[in-house]
C-alpha positions as CSV (number, residue, x, y, z in Angstrom):
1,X,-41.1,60.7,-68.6
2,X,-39.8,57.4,-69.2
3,X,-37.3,57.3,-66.3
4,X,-40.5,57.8,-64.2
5,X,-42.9,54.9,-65.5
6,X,-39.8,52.7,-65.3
7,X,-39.3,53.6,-61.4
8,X,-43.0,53.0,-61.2
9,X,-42.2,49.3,-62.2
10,X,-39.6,48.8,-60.0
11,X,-39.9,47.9,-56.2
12,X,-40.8,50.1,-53.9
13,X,-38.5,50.3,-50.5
14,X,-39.7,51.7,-47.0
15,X,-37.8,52.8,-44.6
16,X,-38.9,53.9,-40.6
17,X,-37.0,56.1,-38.0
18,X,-38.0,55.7,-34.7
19,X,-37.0,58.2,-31.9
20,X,-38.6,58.6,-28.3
21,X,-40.7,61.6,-29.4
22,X,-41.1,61.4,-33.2
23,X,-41.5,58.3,-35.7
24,X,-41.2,58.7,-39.6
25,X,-41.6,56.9,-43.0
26,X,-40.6,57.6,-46.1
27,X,-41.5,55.4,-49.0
28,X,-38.9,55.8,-52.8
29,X,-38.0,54.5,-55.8
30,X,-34.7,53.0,-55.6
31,X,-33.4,53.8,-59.3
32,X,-33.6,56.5,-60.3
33,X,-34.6,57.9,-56.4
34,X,-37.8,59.2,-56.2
35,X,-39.6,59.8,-52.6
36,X,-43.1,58.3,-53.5
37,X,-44.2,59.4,-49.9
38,X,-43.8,60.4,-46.3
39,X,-45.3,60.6,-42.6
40,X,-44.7,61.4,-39.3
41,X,-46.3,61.1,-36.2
42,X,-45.0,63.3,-32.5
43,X,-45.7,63.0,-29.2
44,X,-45.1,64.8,-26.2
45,X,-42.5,64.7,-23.7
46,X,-45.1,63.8,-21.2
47,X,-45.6,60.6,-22.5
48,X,-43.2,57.4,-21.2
49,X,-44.0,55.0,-23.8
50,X,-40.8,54.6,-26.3
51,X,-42.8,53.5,-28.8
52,X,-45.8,55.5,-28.7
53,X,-45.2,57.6,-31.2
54,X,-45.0,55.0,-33.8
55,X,-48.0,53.3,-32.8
56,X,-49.4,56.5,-33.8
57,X,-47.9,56.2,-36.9
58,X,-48.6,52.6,-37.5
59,X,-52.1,53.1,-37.0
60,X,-52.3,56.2,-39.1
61,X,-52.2,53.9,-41.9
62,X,-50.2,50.5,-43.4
63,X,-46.7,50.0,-44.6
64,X,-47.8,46.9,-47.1
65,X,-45.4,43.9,-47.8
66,X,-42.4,46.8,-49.3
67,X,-39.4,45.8,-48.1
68,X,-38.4,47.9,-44.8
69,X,-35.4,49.2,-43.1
70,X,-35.1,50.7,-39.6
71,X,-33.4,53.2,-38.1
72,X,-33.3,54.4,-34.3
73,X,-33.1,57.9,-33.5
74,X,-29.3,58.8,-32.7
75,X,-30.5,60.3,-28.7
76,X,-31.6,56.6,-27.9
77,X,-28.1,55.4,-28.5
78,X,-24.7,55.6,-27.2
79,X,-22.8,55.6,-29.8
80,X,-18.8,55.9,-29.0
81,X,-15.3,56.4,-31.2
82,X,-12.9,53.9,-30.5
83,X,-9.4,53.4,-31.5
84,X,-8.1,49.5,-30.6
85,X,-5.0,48.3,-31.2
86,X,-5.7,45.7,-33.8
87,X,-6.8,45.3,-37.1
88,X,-7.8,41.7,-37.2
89,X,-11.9,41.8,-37.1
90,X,-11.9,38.9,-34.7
91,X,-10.2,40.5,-32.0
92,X,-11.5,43.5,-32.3
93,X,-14.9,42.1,-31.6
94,X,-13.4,40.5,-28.7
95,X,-12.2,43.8,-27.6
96,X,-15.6,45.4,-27.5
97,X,-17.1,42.5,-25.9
98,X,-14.3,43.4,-23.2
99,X,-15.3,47.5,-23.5
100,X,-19.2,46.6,-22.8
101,X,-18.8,46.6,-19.0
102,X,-16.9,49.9,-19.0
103,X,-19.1,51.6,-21.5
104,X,-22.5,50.9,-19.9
105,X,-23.8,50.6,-16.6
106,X,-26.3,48.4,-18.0
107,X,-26.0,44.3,-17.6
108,X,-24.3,42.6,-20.9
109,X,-28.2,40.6,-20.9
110,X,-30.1,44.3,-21.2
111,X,-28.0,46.1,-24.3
112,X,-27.9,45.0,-27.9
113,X,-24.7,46.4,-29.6
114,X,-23.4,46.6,-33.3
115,X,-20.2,47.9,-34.6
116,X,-18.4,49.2,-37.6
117,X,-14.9,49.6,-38.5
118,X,-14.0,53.6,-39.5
119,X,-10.4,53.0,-40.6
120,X,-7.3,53.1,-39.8
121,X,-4.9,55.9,-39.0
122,X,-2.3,54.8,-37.7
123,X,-0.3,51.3,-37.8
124,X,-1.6,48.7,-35.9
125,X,-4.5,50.5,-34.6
126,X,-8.3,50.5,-35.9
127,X,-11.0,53.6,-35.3
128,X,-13.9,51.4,-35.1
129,X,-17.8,53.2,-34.4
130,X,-19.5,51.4,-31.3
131,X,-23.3,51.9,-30.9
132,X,-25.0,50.6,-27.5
133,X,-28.4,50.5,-26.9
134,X,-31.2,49.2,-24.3
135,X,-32.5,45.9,-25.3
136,X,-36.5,46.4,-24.4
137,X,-36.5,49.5,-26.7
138,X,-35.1,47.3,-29.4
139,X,-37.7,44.4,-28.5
140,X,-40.8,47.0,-28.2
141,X,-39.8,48.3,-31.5
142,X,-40.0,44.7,-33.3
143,X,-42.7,43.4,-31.1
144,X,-45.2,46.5,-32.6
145,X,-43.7,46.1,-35.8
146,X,-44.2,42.5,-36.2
147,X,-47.6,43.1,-34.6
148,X,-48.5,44.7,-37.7
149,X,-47.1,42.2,-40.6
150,X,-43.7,43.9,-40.9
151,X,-40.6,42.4,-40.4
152,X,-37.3,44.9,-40.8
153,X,-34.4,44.0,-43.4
154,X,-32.0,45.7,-41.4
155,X,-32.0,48.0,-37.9
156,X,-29.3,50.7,-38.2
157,X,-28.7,54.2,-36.2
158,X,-29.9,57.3,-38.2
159,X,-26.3,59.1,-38.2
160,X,-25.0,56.5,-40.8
161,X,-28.2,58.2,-42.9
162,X,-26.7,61.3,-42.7
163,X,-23.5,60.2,-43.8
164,X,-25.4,58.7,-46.5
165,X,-27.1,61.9,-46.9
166,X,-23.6,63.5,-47.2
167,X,-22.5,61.7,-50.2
168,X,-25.2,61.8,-52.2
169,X,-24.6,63.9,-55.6
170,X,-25.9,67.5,-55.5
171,X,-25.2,67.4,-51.4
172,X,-22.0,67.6,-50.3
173,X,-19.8,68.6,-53.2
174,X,-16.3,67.7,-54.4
175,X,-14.6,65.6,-51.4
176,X,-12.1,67.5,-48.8
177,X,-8.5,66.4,-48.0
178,X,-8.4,64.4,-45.5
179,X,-7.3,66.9,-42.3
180,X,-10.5,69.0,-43.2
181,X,-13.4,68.2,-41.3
182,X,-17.0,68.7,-42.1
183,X,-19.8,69.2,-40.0
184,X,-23.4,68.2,-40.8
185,X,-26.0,69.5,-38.2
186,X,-28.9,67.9,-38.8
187,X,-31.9,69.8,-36.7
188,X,-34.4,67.6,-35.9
189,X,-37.9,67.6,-34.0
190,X,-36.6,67.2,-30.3
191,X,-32.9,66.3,-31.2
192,X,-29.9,67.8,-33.1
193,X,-27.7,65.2,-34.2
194,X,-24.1,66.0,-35.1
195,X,-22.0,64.4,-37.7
196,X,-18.3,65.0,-38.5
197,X,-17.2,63.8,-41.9
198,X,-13.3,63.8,-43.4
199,X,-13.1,63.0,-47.0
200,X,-16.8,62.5,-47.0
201,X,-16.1,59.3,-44.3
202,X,-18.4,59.7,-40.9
203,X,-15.4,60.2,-38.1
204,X,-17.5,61.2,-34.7
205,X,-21.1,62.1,-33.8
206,X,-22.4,64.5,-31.1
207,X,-26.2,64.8,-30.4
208,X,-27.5,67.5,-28.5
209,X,-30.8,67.1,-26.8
210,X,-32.2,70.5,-28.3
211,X,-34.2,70.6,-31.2
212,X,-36.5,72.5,-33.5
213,X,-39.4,72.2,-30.8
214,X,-37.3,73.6,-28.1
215,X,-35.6,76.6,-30.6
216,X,-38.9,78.4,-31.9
217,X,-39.9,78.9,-28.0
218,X,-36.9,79.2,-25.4
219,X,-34.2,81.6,-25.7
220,X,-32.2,79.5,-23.0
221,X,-32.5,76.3,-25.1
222,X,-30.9,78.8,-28.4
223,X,-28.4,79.5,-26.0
224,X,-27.5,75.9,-24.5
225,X,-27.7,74.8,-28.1
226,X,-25.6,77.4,-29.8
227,X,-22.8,77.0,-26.8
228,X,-22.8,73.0,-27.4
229,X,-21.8,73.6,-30.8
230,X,-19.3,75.9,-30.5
231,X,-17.5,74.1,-28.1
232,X,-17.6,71.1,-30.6
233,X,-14.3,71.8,-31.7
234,X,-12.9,71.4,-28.2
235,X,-14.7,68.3,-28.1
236,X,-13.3,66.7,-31.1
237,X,-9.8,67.7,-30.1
238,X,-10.3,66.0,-26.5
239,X,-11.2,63.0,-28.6
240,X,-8.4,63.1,-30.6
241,X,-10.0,64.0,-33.8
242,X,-7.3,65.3,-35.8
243,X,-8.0,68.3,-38.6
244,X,-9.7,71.3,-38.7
245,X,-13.1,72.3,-39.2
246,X,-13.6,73.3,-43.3
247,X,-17.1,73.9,-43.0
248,X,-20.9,73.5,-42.0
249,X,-24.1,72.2,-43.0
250,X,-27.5,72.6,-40.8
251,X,-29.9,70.7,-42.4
252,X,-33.6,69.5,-41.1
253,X,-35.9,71.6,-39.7
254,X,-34.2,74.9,-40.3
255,X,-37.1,77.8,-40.1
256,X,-35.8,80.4,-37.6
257,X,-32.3,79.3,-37.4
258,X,-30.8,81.7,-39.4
259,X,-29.2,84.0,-36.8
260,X,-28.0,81.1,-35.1
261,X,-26.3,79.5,-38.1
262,X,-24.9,83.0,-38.5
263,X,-23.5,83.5,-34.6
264,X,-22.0,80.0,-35.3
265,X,-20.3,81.1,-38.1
266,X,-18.7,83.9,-36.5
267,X,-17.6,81.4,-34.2
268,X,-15.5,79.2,-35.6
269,X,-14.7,81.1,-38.4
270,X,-15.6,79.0,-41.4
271,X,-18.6,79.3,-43.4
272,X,-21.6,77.1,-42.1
273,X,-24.8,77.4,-44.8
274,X,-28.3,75.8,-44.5
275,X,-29.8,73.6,-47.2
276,X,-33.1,71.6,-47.5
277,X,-32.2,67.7,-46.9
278,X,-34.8,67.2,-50.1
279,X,-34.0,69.4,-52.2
280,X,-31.1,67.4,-54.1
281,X,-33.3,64.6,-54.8
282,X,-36.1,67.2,-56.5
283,X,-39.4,66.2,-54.7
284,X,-43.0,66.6,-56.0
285,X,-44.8,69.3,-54.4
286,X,-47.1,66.8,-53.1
287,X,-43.9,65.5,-51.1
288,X,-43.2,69.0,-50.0
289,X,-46.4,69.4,-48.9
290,X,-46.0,66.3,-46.1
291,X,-42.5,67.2,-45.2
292,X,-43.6,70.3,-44.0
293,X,-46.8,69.5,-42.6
294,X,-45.3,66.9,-40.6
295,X,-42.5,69.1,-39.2
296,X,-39.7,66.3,-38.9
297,X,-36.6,65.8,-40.3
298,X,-36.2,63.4,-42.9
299,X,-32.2,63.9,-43.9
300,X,-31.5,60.4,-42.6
301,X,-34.5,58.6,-44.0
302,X,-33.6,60.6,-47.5
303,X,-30.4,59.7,-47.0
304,X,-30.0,56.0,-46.6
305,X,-32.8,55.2,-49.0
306,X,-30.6,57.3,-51.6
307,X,-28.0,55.2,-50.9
308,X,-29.2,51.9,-52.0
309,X,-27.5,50.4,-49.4
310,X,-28.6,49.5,-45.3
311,X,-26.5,51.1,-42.7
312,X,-22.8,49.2,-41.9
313,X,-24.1,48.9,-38.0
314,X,-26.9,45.8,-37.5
315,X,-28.3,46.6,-34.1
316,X,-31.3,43.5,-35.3
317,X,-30.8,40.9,-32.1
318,X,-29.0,37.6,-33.0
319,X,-31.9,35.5,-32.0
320,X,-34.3,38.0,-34.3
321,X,-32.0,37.3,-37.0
322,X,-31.9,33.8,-36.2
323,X,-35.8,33.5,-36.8
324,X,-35.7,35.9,-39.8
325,X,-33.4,33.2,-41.8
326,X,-35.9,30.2,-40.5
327,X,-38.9,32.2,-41.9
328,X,-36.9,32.7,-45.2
329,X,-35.9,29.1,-45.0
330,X,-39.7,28.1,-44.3
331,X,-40.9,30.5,-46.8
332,X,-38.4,28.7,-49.5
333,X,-39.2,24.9,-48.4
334,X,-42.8,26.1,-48.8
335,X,-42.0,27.3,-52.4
336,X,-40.2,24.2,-53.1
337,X,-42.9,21.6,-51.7
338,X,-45.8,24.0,-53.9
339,X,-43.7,23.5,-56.7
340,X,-42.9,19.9,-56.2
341,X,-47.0,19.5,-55.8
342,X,-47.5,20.8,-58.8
343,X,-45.0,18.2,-60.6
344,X,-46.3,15.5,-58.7
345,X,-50.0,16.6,-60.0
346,X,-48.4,17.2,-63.4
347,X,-47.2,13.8,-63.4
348,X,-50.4,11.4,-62.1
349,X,-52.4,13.9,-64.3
350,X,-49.9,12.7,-67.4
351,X,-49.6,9.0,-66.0
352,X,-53.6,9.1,-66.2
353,X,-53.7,10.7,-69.7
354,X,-51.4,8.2,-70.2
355,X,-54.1,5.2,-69.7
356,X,-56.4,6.9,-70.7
357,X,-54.4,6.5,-74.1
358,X,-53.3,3.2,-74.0
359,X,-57.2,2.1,-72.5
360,X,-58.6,3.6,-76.4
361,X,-55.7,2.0,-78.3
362,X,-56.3,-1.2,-76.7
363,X,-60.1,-1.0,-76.9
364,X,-59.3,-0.5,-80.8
365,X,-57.4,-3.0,-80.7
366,X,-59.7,-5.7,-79.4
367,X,-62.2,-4.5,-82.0
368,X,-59.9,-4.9,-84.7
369,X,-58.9,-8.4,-83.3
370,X,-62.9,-8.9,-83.1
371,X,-63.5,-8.4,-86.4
372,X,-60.8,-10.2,-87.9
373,X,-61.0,-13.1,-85.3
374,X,-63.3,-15.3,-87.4
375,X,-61.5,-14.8,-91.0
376,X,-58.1,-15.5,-88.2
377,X,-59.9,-18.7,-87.5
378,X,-60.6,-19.8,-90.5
379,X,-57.1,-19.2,-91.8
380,X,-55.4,-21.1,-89.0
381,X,-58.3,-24.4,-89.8
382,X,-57.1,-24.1,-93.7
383,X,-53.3,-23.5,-92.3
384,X,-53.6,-27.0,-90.2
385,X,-55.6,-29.1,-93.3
386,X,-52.6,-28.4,-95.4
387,X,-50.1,-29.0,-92.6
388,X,-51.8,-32.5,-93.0
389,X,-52.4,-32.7,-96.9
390,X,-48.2,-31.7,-96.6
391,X,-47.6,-35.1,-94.1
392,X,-49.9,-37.1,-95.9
393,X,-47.6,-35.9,-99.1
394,X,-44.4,-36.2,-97.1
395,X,-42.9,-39.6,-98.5
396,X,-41.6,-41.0,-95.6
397,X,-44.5,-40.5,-94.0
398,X,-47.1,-41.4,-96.8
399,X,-49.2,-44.5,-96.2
400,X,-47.9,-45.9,-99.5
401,X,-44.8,-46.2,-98.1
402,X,-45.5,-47.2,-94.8
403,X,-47.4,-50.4,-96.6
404,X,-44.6,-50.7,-98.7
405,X,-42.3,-51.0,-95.7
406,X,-44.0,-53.4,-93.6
407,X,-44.9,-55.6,-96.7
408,X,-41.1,-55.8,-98.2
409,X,-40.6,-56.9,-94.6
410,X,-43.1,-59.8,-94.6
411,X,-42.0,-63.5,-95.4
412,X,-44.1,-66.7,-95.6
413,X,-43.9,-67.5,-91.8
414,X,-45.5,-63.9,-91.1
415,X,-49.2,-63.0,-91.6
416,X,-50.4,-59.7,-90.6
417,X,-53.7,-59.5,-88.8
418,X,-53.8,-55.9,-87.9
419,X,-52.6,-52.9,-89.2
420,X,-53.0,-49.2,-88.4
421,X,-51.5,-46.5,-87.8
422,X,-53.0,-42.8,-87.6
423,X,-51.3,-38.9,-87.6
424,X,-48.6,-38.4,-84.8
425,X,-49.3,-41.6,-83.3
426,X,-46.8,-45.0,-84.0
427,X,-47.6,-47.8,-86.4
428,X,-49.4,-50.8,-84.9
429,X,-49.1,-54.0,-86.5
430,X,-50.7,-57.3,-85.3
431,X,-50.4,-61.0,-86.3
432,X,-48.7,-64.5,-85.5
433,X,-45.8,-66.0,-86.7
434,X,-44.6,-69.3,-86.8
435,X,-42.0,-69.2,-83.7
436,X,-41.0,-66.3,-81.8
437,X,-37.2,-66.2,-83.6
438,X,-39.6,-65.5,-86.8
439,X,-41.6,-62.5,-85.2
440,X,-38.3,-60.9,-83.7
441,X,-36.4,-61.2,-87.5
442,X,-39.3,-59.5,-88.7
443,X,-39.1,-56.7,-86.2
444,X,-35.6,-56.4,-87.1
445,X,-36.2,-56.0,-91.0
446,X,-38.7,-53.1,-90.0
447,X,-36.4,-51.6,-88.2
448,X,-33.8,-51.8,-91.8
449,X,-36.3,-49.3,-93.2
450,X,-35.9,-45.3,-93.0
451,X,-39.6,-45.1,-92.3
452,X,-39.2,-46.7,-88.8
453,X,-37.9,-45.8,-85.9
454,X,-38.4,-47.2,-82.3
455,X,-39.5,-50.7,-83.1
456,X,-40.7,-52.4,-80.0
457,X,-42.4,-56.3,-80.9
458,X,-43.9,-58.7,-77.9
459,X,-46.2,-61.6,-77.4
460,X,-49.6,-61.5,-77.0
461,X,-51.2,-64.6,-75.3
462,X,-54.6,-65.4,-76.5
463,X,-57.0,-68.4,-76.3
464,X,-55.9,-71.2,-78.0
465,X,-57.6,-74.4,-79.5
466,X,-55.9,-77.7,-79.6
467,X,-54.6,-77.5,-83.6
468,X,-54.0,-73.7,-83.1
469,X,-50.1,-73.1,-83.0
470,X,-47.7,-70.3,-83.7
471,X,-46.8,-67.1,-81.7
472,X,-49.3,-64.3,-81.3
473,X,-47.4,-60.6,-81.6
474,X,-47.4,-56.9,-81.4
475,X,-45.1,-54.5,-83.1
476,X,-44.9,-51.1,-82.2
477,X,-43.6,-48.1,-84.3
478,X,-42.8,-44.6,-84.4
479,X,-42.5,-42.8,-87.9
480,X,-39.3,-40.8,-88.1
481,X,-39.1,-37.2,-88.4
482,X,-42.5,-37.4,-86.4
């Protein structure tokens, strides 16, 4: 119970398989693998369109944002074994590029390819699978899709899900040595595709355009499709497949096909059973339900969303691919300049909390300063009358000894008319002397005293009467220290 609420919580995964006559879904749980759901839409042969049947499907209801993988039906592809005598990944790509013209009569403009390396087998030389297919298929495929919101992770061919399929637990059992070979029929609505598997690897594919539809009604198409796959064998040695067949597997849509699995046994002489592609994953009956009500096969839908993993061939166009990374890109640049709104928000909304803060504290501040301004005031006023009481107390600067000064200064031939002298300002002193030799010596004896500094003495002309005499002066001093 708890291993299914915890696949609950995971991501859900989609994958579609597209096919000229059928298209299918199948919606799981990656871990552990659960198939939530599945659908499937057919069409007849009458219709032209390649991608009618998944408009069907499409329409039938919507996929969501899950992530989604695609797969094309293994009859809408050419899919070739190559050996090429290399094993350096650049020049084998080369080599294909070289291979297209022979392999297609289609123009290199009108065929998408993708390719995927097998192994090697002998030295020197790489087995390498090549898949080929028409362009405007491809394009009408993506085109619907992205008509409807959904843009594929991936775009693989659905014989790599059967190989998936193949090495899931509980389907394939222990692996074979490596020069037996396995075949996995996989019987589908229009379509049996073919798989041969050594060591559990996918070698060679075969698809025969017989399938379930054509089996329940036409004893020539049991025949046509019972002779193409008794002849594989022959086929696989004209390819150069080396081993021996060890066994067989039909899978799919397998009602009625008992007495042919049985002629084909007799046939090449190894035992070939049929099993239910579902049945090793353990489906709800719900699940059960769809898969045989839509009458499709679902091995390679089962199988590569089993796997975890998208198929090794990428059939997506470059230029789709291209666009896919720009909208990742755009979708990340859009994350990042969200996320660098909401910083730059965070910020002018903390800037303005900010002065919001320092507007109160200084509004408290001015009403703090407001109510001590006048006892401020007052202070300063009593601060400055002592600064003067201190001057006035200041002995060089007192008045007594500025009197003292200019009077210890004074002789006979001086007398002093004016004197004052007020706070930072110099000492004036006014008078008349007998001759201007007398004023100037008197000047000088100021300047003797520590109280003085600066002394600056001229005449001062003034109105005279005819028994005035002397000289008329002014002496100018600055206080020191001041």
């Amino acid at each position: 119970m708890k291993s299914r609420s915890g696949a609950k919580s995971q991501a859900m995964t989609i994958a579609l398989e597209v096919g000229p006559r059928a298209a299918k879904v199948m919606a799981a749980f990656p871990a552990p693998f659960r198939i939530q759901r599945l659908n499937a839409s057919t069409v007849s042969e009458q219709i032209e369109d390649p991608v009618a049947a998944l408009r069907v499907l499409l329409e039938a209801g919507s996929l969501g944002t899950h992530q989604t993988g695609l797969l094309v039906g293994r009859e809408v592809v050419s899919l070739r074994t190559l050996e090429l005598p290399s094993t350096n990944l650049k020049e084998i790509s080369s080599m294909l590029e070289l291979q297209l013209g022979k392999l297609t009569p289609y123009p290199r403009a009108d065929i998408l390819f993708g390719w995927a390396v097998i192994g090697s087998f002998r030295e020197g030389y790489t087995s390498v699978f090549l898949a080929i297919v028409r362009k405007t298929l491809i394009d009408g495929i993506l085109g619907l899709l992205k008509s409807k919101g959904i843009t594929p992770q991936w775009l693989g061919v659905s014989t790599e899900g059967l190989e998936s399929w193949w090495t899931q637990p509980g389907t394939s059992g222990p692996a074979s040595s490596s020069d037996v070979l396995n075949v996995l029929i996989d019987v589908d609505v229009s379509s049996t595709d073919c798989a041969i598997l050594s060591n559990n690897r996918l070698l060679f594919t075969h698809s025969v355009t017989i399938g379930a539809e054509q089996l329940k009604v036409s004893e020539p198409a049991k025949l046509r499709w019972l002779g193409e796959l008794v002849r594989l064998p022959r086929i696989l040695s004209h390819e150069e497949i080396k081993g021996r067949l060890g066994a067989g597997v039909v899978t799919g849509i397998t009602q009625g096909v008992e007495p042919l699995v049985e002629q084909l046994t007799s046939q090449w002489g190894v035992p070939v059973e049929v099993r239910d592609a579902l049945a090793p994953f353990a489906p709800s009956s719900a699940v059960v339900q769809q898969a045989t009500a839509t009458g499709v096969s679902y091995t390679a839908l089962a199988g590569v969303l089993a796997s975890g993993k998208p198929p090794r061939i990428d059939l997506i166009p470059t230029e789709t691919r291209v666009l896919q990374a720009l909208q990742v890109r755009s979708r990340h640049l859009a994350r990042f300049a969200g996320s660098l709104a909401v910083l730059v928000v965070l910020g002018v909304v903390l800037y303005l909390e900010r002065m919001v803060i320092v507007s109160q504290y200084l509004r408290q501040l001015q009403q703090r300063l407001a109510a001590v301004e006048p006892a401020s005031r007052q202070i300063v006023q009593q601060q400055e009358a002592m600064r003067r009481i201190r001057a006035w107390l200041d002995p060089v600067h007192s008045a007594l000894e500025i009197v003292r000064a200019v009077t210890s200064s004074v002789n006979s031939d001086i007398t002093i008319s004016t004197f004052s002298f007020h706070e930072d300002k110099p000492v004036t002193i006014r008078g008349r002397a007998g001759s201007s030799q007398s004023a100037y010596r008197f000047s000088e004896r100021l300047k003797a005293h520590a109280v003085f500094a600066n002394v600056h003495a001229r005449s001062v002309d003034r109105a005279r009467g005819a028994n005035v005499t002397g000289w008329d002066f002014e002496i100018v001093c600055d206080l020191r220290g001041s």
